[in-house]
Structure formats: C-alpha cells, structure tokens
C-alpha positions as a LaTeX table, in Angstrom:
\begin{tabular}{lrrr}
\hline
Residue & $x$ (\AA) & $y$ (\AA) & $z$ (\AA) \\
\hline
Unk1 & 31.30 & $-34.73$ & 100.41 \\
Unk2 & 30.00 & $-37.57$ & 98.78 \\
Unk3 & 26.53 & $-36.93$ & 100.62 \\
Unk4 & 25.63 & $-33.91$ & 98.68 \\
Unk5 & 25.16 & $-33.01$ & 94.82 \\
Unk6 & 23.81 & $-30.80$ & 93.18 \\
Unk7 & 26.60 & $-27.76$ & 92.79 \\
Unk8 & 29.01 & $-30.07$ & 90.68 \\
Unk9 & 30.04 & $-27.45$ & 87.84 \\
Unk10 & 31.99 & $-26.19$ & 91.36 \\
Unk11 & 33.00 & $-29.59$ & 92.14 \\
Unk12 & 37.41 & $-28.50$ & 91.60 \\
Unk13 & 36.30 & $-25.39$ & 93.55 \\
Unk14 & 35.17 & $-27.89$ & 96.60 \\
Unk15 & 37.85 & $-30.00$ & 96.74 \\
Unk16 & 40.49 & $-27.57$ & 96.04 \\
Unk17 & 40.12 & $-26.52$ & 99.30 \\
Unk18 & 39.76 & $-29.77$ & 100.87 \\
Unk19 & 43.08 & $-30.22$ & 102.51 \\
Unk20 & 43.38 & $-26.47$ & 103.73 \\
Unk21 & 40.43 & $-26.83$ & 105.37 \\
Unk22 & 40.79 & $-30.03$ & 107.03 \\
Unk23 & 44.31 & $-29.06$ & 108.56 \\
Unk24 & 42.73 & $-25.57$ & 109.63 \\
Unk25 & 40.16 & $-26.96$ & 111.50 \\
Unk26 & 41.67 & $-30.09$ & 112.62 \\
Unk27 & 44.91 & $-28.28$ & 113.56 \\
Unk28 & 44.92 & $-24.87$ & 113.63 \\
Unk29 & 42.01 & $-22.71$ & 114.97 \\
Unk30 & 40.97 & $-22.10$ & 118.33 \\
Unk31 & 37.28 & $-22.48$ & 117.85 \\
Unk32 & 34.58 & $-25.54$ & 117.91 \\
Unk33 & 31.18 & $-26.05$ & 118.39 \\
Unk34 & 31.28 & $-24.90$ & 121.83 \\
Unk35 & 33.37 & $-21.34$ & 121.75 \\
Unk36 & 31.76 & $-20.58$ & 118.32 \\
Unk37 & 30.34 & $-17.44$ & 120.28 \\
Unk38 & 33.22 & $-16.63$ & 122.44 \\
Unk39 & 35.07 & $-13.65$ & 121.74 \\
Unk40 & 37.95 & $-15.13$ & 122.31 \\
Unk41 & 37.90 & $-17.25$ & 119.82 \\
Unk42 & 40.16 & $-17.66$ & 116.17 \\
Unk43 & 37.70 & $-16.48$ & 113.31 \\
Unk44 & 37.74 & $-18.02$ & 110.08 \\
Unk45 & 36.26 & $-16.44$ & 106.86 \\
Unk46 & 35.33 & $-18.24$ & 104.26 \\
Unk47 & 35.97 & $-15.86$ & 100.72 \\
Unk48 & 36.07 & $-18.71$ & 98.25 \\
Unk49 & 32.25 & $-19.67$ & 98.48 \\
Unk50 & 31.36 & $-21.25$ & 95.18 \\
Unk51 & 31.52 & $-24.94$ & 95.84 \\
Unk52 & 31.01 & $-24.78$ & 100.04 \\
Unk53 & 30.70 & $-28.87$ & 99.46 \\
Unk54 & 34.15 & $-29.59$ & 101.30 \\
Unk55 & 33.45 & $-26.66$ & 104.05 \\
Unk56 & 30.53 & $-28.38$ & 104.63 \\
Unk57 & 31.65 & $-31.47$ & 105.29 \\
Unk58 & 34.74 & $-30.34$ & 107.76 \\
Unk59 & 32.13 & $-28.49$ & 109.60 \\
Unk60 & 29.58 & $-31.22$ & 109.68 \\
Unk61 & 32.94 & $-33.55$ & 110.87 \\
Unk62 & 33.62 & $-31.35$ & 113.31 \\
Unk63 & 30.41 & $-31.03$ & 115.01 \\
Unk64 & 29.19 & $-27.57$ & 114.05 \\
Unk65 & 26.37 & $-28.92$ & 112.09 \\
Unk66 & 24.38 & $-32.35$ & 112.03 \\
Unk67 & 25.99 & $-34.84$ & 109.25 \\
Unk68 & 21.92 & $-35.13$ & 108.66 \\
Unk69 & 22.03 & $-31.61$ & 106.70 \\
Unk70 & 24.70 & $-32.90$ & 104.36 \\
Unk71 & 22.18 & $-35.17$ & 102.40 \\
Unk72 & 19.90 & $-31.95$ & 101.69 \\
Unk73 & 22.42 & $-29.96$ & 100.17 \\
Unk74 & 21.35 & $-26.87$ & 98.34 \\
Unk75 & 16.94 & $-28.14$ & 98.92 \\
Unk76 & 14.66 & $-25.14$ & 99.40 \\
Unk77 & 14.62 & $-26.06$ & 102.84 \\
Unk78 & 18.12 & $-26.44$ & 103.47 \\
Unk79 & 20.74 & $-24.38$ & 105.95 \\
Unk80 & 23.32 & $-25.38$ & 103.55 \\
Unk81 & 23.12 & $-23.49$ & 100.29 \\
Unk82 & 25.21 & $-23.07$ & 97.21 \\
Unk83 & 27.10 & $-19.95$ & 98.75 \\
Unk84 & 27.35 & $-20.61$ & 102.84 \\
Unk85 & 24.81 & $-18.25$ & 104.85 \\
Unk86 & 26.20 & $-17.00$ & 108.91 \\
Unk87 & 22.65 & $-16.59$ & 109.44 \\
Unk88 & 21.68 & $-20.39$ & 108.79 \\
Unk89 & 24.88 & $-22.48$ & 109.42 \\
Unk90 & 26.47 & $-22.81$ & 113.17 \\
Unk91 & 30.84 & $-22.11$ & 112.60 \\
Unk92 & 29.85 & $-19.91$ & 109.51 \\
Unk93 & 31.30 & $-16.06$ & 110.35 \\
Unk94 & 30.79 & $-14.21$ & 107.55 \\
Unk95 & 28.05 & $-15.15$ & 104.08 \\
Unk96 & 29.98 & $-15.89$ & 101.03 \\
Unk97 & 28.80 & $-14.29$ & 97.22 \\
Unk98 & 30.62 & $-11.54$ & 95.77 \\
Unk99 & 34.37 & $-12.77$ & 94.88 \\
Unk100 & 36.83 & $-10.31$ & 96.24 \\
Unk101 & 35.48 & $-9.19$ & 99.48 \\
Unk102 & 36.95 & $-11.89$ & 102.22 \\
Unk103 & 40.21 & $-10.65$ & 102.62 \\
Unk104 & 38.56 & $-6.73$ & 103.25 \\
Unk105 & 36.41 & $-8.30$ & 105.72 \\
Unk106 & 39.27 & $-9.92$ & 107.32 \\
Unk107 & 41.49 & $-6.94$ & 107.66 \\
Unk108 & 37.76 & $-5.05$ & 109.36 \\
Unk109 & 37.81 & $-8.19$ & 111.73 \\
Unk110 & 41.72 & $-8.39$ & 112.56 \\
Unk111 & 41.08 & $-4.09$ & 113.51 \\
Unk112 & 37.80 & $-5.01$ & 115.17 \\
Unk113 & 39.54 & $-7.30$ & 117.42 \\
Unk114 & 42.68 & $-5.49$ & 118.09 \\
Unk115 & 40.20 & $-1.89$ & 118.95 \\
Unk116 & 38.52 & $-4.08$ & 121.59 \\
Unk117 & 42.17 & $-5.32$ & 122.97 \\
Unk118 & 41.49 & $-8.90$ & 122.13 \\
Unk119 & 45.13 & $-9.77$ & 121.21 \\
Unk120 & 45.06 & $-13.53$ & 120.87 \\
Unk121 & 42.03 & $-14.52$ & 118.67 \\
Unk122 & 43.46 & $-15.20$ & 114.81 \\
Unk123 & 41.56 & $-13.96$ & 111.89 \\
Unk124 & 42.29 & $-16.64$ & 108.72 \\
Unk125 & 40.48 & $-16.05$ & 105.32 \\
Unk126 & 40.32 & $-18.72$ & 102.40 \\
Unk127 & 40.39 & $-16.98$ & 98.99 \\
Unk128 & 41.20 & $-18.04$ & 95.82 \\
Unk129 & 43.97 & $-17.01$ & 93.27 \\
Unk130 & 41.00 & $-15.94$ & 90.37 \\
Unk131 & 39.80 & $-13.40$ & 93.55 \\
Unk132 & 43.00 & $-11.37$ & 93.04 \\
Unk133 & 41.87 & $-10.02$ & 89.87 \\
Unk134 & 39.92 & $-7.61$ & 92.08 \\
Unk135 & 40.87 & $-4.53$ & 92.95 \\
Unk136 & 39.54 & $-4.67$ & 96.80 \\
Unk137 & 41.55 & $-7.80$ & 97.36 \\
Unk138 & 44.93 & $-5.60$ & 96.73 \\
Unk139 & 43.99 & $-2.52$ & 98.36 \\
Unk140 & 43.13 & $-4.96$ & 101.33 \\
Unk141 & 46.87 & $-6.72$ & 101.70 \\
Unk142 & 48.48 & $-3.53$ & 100.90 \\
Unk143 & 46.89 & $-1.84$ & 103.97 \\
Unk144 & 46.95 & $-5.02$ & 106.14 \\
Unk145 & 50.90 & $-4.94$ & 105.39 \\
Unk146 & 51.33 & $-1.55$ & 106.29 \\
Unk147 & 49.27 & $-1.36$ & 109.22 \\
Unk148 & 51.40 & $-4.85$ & 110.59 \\
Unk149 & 48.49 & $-6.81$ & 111.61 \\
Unk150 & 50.29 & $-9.75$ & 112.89 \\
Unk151 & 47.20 & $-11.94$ & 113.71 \\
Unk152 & 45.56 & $-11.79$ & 110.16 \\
Unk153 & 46.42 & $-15.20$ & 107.63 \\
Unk154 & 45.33 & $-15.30$ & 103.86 \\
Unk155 & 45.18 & $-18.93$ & 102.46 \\
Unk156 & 45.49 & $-18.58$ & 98.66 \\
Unk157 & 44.28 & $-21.71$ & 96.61 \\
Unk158 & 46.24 & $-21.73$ & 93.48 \\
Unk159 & 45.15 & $-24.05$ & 91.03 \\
Unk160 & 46.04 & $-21.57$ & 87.99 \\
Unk161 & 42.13 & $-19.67$ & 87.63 \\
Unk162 & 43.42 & $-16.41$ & 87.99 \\
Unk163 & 43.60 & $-14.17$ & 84.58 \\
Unk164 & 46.59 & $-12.48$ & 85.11 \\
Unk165 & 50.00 & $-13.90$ & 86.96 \\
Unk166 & 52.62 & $-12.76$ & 88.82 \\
Unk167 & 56.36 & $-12.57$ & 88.31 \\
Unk168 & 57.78 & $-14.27$ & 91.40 \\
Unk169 & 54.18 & $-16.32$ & 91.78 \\
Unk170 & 51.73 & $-15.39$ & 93.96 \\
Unk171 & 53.82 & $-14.83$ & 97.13 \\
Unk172 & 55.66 & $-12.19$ & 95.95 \\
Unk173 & 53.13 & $-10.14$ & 95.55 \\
Unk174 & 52.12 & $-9.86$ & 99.64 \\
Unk175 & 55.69 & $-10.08$ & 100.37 \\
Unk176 & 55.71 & $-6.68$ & 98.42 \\
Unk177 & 53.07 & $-5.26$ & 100.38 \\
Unk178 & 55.18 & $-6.15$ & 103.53 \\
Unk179 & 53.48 & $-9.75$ & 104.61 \\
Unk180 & 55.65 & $-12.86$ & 105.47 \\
Unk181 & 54.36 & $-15.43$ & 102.74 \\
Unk182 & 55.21 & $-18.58$ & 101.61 \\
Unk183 & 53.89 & $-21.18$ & 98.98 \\
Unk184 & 53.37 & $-24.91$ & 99.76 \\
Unk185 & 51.45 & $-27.93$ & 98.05 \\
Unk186 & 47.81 & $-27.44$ & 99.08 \\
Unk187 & 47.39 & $-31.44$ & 99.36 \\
Unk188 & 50.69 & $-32.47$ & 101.86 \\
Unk189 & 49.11 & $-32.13$ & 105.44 \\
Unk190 & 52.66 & $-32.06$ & 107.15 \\
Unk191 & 53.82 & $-28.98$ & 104.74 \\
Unk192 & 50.22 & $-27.08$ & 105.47 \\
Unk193 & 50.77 & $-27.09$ & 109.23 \\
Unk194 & 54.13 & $-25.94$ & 109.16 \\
Unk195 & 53.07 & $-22.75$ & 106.55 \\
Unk196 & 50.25 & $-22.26$ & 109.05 \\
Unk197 & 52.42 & $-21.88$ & 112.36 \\
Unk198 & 55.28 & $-20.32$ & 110.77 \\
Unk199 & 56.08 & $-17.45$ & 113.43 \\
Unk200 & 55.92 & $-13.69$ & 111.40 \\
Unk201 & 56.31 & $-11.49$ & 114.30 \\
Unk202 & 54.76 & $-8.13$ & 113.38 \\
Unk203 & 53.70 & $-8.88$ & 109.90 \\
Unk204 & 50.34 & $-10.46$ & 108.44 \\
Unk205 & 50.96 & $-14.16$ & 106.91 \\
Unk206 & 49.76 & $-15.39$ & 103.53 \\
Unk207 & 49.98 & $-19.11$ & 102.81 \\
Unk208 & 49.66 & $-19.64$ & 98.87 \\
Unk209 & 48.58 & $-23.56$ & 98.60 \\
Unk210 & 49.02 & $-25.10$ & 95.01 \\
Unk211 & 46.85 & $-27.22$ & 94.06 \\
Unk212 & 45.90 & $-29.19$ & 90.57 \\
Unk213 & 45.05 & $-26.93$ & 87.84 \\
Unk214 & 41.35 & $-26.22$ & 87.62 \\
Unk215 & 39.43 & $-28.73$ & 85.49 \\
\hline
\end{tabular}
C-alpha cells in the first residue's frame, strides 16, 4: 500500500478493509489469476470503492495485476484509479462509484448463477456500514433473505461511519431479514476465517467486521 498515494483523504477507508480482504483472498475464494474467467469460479464484488489502495495491493499480491501498476496509482495513464474499473483491472468483477449498489448487484449475480445451475460458485460483496443508509442496500438483504440464497456473503466494515445505528448492532438487522449473521473484529485473521466458513444452510451470510472508528 505503501507504493501508491495520492487518494489519502480515503486512507481509513483503505485499510479498513485490509484484513477482510487479505483473509478473503488468501483463504477463502475460489478464484486467481488463472480461473478469473471461469464460470465456475467464487465472485467477489467490491461495493466499498473509495480508497481501492488495500484492494489493490491484495490483488497485485496475488498475481492479478503487476506490483509495477501499484507505483502509478490514480496517473492519467493508470488501470488503477481512485474507484476500481472491471474494464481496466484483471480480478475486478464489477466498477465501484455510487455507494449503495454492491449488495443489489450481488443478489443479480447470486440469481444469475443459480438460473444457469451453477450451484457452487460463491458471490461475496464488501460494503461498508455508512452504505446502509441507502435504501437499495435494505431492499437488497430483505429479498436475498427471503428468496434463501445460500451462496451470497455480505462483509460489513464497521468502523462507526454510518448516520443512523441499530438496536442489536448491525447484525441484527440481516438476521431480521432472515440471514445467518455474525459480528467479529475486522483485524483478528483466525476470527475472520471462522465468520467466513461458518455453515448457514439455506440462508444468505453477513459477516459484520469491526474495525477502529473512522479517523
């Protein structure tokens, strides 16, 4: 991470995510550089744009993209901009802007998937707890819950940016809407990996991560 600057007002944003990522991708999906196409594979959706700094550099560690792009961070000729592009960056599924609208796209995905009988292949989205202010985020997990769709995950990264709360915390409120959830600190590795395999036969799963409170 180190390697690029120039998006530092979203510095908390980057490495808020930092740990999720790293035991995602090191742990958790069924994809690399070489099944990146293959239909098979687990697809990962990144909602939580702003600050793509730490995506970056798990992808670039990973060997989806050339450590050499890191350097060149958000430059006019860059792949890697401010808000990650599917067109321009290898491992990249969906482009990242509009707050609200990974979770959506990750329900679309999980019924794409499951229309074309391709059981196995998890859909995860990254969002962050400020996204569920918005309205599409909720009508999202409420279907999602309803409809059972067993292989979707929600991370949540909860570092206390959202404007309003929720009695209970976070988890509560996709345990309402029928999900298995559970809340963990975003920075222990062992305690991410066990959220992220915990079996929820029939249900979606939402992992809320918590995280230091944003700067």
């Amino acid at each position: 991470m180190a390697r690029m600057t120039g998006a530092e007002k979203h510095g908390p944003a980057a490495t808020s995510t930092l740990d999720v990522l790293w035991v995602l991708y090191d742990r958790v999906l069924r994809v690399t550089p070489a099944t990146a196409t293959d239909p098979g594979r687990d697809r990962f959706l990144l909602s939580k744009g702003h600050g793509p700094m730490a995506y970056y550099a798990v992808l670039a560690a990973k060997g989806f993209v050339p450590v050499e792009w890191l350097s060149g961070f958000g430059g006019y000729d860059s792949p890697l901009g401010h808000h990650p592009d599917r067109t321009l960056v290898p491992g990249v599924e969906i482009g990242s802007g509009s707050l609200g609208h990974g979770l959506p796209l990750a329900v679309g995905s999980a019924l794409g998937l499951k229309a074309q009988g391709l059981d196995e292949p998890a859909v995860w989205t990254l969002i962050g707890d400020a996204e569920l202010d918005e309205g599409s985020n909720h009508e999202a997990l409420a279907y999602a819950g309803s409809a059972g769709l067993e292989r979707l995950h929600t991370v949540v990264i909860d570092n206390d940016s959202a404007t309003h709360g929720w009695r209970g915390g976070i988890a509560s409120r996709f345990e309402a809407a029928g999900w298995s959830a559970t809340t963990v600190d975003g920075r222990d590795h062992a305690a991410l990996y066990a959220a992220f395999t915990a079996a929820h036969p029939g249900r979606p799963h939402a992992v809320v991560a918590r995280v230091e409170k944003k700067a």
